[in-house]
N, C-alpha and C positions, 0 to 999 in steps of 0.2 A: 131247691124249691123254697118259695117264701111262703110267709104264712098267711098270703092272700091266692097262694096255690098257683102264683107264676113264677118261673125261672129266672134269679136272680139275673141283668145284666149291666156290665161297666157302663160307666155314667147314663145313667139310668136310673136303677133301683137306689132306693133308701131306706131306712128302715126307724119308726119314728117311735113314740110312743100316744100308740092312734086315741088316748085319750083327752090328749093334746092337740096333734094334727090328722083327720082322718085317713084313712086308707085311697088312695085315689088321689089326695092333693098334689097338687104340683107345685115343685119347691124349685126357686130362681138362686143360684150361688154364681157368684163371679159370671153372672152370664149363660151359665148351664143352665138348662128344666132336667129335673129329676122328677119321680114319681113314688110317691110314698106307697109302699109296698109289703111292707114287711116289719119284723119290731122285734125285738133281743132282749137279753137281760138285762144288761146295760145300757141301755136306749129309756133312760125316763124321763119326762119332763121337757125342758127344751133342747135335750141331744137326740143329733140326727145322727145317723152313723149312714156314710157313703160306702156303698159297695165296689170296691176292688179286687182286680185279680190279684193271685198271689204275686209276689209276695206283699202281703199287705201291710208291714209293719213300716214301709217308710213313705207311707203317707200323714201320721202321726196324727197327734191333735191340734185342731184348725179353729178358730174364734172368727166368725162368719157373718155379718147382717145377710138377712135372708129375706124375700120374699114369699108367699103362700099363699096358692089360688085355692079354693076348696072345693073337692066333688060338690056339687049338686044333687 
């Protein structure tokens, strides 16, 4: 569960730090819409963190232009 109380799912959820990007936005990478969702400990500032299935450790760290629609 995220902590906007939905089920995290692959390419899908992200997890932002909604002081930043709010809760709801829709974030454009390479062509993908995600939806910001959720937010971690390590998630401050301009890191987004992509939700993966396991195993998630080879997806690594990615340097990204992004685009970002924000709830209304």
């Amino acid at each position: 569960m995220t902590s906007t109380g939905v089920k995290a799912q692959t390419n899908h959820t992200i997890a932002v730090d909604p002081r930043i990007i709010p809760y709801g936005s829709e974030i454009k990478i390479d062509g993908q819409i995600y939806v910001a969702e959720d937010c971690g400990g390590a998630v401050k500032n301009n890191v987004i963190d992509v939700w993966v299935e396991y195993p998630s450790n080879s997806f690594g760290v990615k340097y990204k232009e992004i685009y970002i629609r924000m709830e209304n």
